[in-house]
N, C-alpha and C positions, 0 to 999 in steps of 0.2 A: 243648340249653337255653341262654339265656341268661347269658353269664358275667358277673356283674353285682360284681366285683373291686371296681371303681371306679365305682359310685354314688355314694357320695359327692362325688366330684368334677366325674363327667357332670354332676350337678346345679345345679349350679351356672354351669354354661356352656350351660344353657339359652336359646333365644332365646323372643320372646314370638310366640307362631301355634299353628296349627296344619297339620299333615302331614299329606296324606293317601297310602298306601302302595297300589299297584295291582300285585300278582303277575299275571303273566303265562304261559301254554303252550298255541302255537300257536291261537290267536285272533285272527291277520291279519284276518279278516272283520266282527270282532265289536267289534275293541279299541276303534276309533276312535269307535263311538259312546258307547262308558263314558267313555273320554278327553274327549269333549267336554262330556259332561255332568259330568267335574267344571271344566271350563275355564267352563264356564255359571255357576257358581255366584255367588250376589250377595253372598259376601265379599269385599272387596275383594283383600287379600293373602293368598297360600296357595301353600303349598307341596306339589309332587307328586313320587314319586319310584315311576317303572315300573321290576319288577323284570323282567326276563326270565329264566324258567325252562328254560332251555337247548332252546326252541322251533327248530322244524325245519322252519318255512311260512314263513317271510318276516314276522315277526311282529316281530322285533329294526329289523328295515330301518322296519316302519311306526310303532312307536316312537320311530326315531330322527329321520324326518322332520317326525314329530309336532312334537315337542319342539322341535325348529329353526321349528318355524315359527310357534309359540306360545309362546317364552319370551319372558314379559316382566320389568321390575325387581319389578314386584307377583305374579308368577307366575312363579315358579321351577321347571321340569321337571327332573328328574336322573332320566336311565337305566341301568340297572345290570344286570348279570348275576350269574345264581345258577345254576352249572353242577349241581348236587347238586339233584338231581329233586327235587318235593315242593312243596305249597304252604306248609309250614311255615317251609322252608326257605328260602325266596321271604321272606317274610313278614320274618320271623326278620334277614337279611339288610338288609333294606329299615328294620328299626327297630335296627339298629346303626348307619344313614346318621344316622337322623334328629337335630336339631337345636333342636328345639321345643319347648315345653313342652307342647303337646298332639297327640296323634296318632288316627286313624282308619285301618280294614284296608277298601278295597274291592275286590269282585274284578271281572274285566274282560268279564265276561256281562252285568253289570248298569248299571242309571243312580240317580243322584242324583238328589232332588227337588232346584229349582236354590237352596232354603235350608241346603240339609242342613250345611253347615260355617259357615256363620252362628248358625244355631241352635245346634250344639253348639259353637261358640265361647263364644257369650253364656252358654251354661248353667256352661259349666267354667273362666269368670272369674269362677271366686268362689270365696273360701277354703273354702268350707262343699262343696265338688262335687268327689269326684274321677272319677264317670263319669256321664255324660251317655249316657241309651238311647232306644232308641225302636221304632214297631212299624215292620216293613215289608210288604211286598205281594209275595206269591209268586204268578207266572204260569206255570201248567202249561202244558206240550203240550198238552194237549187244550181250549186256551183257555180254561178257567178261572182265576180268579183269587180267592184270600184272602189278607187281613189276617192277621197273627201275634198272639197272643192276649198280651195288656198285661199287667204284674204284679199279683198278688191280696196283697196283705201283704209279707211279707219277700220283699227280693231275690235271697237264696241259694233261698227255696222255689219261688222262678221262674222260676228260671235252673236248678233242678234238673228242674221241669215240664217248661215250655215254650223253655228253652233262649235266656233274652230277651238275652242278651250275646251274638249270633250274631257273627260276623265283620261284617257291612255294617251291624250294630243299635248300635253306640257310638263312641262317643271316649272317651277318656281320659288321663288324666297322664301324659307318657314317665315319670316316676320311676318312679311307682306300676306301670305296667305291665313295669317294666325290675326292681322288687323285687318282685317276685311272677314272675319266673325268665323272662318270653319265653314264645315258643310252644314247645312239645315234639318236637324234629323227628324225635323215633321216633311217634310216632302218624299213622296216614294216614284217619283219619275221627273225627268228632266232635271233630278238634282244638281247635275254637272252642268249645265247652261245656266241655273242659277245663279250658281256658284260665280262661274265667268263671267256673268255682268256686274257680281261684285265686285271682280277684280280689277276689271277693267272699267270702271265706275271711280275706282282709288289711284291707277297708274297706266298709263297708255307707251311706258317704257318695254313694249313689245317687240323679240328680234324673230321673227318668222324663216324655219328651215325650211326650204320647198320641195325635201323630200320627204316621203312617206316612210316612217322609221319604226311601223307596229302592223301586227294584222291580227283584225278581229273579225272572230267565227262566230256567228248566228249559233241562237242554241235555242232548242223548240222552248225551252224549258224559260225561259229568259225571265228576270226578274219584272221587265217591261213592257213582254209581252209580244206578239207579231203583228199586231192589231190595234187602232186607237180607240175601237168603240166597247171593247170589255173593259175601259176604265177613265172610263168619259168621268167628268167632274175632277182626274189627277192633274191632266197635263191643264186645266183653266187655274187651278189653284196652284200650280208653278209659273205661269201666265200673269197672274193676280200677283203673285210675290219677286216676280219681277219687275212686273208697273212699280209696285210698291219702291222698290228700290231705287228706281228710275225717277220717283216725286220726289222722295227725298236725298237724291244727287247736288251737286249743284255745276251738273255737266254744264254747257253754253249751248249744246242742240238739246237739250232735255226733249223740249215738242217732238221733235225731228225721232229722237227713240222712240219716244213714246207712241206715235203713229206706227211704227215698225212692230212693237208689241202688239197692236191694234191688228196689222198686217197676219202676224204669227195666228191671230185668233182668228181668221178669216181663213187661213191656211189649213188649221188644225179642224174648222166646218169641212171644207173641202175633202180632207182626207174621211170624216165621215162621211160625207155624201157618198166617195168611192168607195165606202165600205157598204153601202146601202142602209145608213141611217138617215133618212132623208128631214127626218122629224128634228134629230138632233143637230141636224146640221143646218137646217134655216134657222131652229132657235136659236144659235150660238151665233153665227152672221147677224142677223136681226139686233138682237141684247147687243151687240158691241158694237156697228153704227149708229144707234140710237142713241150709247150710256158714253161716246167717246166724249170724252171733253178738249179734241187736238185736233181732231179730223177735221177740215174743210169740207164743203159741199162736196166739191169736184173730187176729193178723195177721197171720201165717202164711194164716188160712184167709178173710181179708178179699184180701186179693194172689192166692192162686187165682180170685177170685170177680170179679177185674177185671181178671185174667186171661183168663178165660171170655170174658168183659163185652166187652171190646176185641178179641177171636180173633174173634168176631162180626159183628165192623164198625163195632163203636159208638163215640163217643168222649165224653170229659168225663171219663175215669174220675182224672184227675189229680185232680180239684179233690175227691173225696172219700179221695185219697191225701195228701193233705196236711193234712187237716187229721183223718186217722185216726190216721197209721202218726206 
């Protein structure tokens, strides 16, 4: 976690921009087209800072050259290393550089629309904005492509859904994100909806772009994986440390989240079920209507039933979890 001692004081020796952070491991082939698309960007000044994740291809070297050959006085490149595996830790690292008062997490699979730091500049100079979001564009392996589904109402209820604070989906304030703790570098998936429920647990000062301003490529290799069931026990212990956050909030629907995470975990059975874990996925359904301490009878037996719903194949079953449970 972030040791955030001396906020008070970082604060104040903010400069005025915005940072954007690019973790990196082993993406020699890949990097240079992320890197360039944020060097595209039609903000004038911006700051970038590649972290390297103790990569083992030659990916430090394309980095380095990078940056020698595109630093300008309006475009600042800083490369750094982060020997302690993990994207968290990347991350994590990379916004104890920063300098800015605004910052963005991209990672090095993907591209920038070439407004994307213009746009969330313009949104988050203004007293009233401490995160600027937006939708982005996921491109599967198998050539398809979807849009991430936008907010319905409150932003914690959309970020508890559909996860809209993804890592490449904001900016927001170095303060705000430096007092609300950093990333979590014991968690290895779901880091980034953790993260967002801290945020948005601390400030609901949220201006939503409703277009889609990134696009991210599926990669076999992926730190997450393409599958929930090779790393059953990650995503219940980002789960866990969410509730965790969620008890000691002192939101006004606390319950009302806290069913929603309840929700998630009925979900994340479901998607084993459709994986053909069937073992693992009644015990995780089972263990979490039983140990809920928020759930009603009847929504108890509404969470089965969108459970079912989604083991299926079906989806939407969020939008009558939110506004059930």
């Amino acid at each position: 976690m972030f040791d955030n001692t001396n906020i008070s004081e970082s604060k104040d020796k903010l400069l005025p921009g915005i940072t954007v952070i690019v973790p990196v491991y082993n993406r020699a082939s890949l990097l240079v087209r992320c890197l360039d698309s944020v060097r595209n960007q039609s903000l004038s000044s911006l700051r970038l800072i590649i972290v390297d994740n103790a990569s083992t291809d030659g990916t430090r070297t394309v980095a380095d050259e990078w940056a020698q050959r595109y630093t300008t006085d309006d475009f600042s490149v800083r490369v750094i290393s982060e020997e302690r595996r993990g994207a968290c830790h990347a991350r994590q690292a990379g916004l104890e550089k920063t300098e800015t008062e605004y910052v963005m997490f991209f990672d090095s699979d993907d591209m920038m629309h070439v407004d994307m730091a213009m746009t969330a500049f313009k949104a988050l100079n203004n007293e009233e904005v401490d995160i600027a979001a937006w939708p982005v564009n996921y491109n599967f392996l198998d050539g398809t492509r979807r849009q991430t589904p936008g907010p319905d109402g409150d932003p914690l209820d959309s970020h508890l859904i559909h996860a809209t604070l993804r890592t490449v989906g904001y900016a927001v304030r170095t303060d705000i994100l430096r007092q609300a703790g950093g990333w979590d570098n014991d968690l290895k998936v779901w880091d980034d909806w953790e993260l967002g429920v801290r945020l948005l647990s601390q400030t609901d000062r949220v201006v939503w772009i409703p277009r889609p301003m990134a696009e991210i490529y599926s990669q076999a290799d992926s730190l997450t994986g393409l599958d929930f069931t090779s790393k059953a026990g990650e995503w219940e212990e980002a789960l866990d440390r969410i509730e965790k956050v969620l008890h000691t909030s002192r939101l006004p629907r606390q319950h009302h989240y806290l069913n929603l995470v309840d929700y998630r975990r009925a979900i994340l059975a479901a998607q084993y079920s459709k994986e053909g874990s069937r073992d693992l996925a009644e015990s995780l359904l089972e263990k979490t209507l039983k140990e809920s301490p928020t759930l009603k009878g009847w929504q108890k037996r509404l969470i089965r039933m969108l459970y079912k719903y989604t083991a299926r194949g079906h989806r939407g079953a969020g939008r009558i979890a939110v506004r059930m449970l």
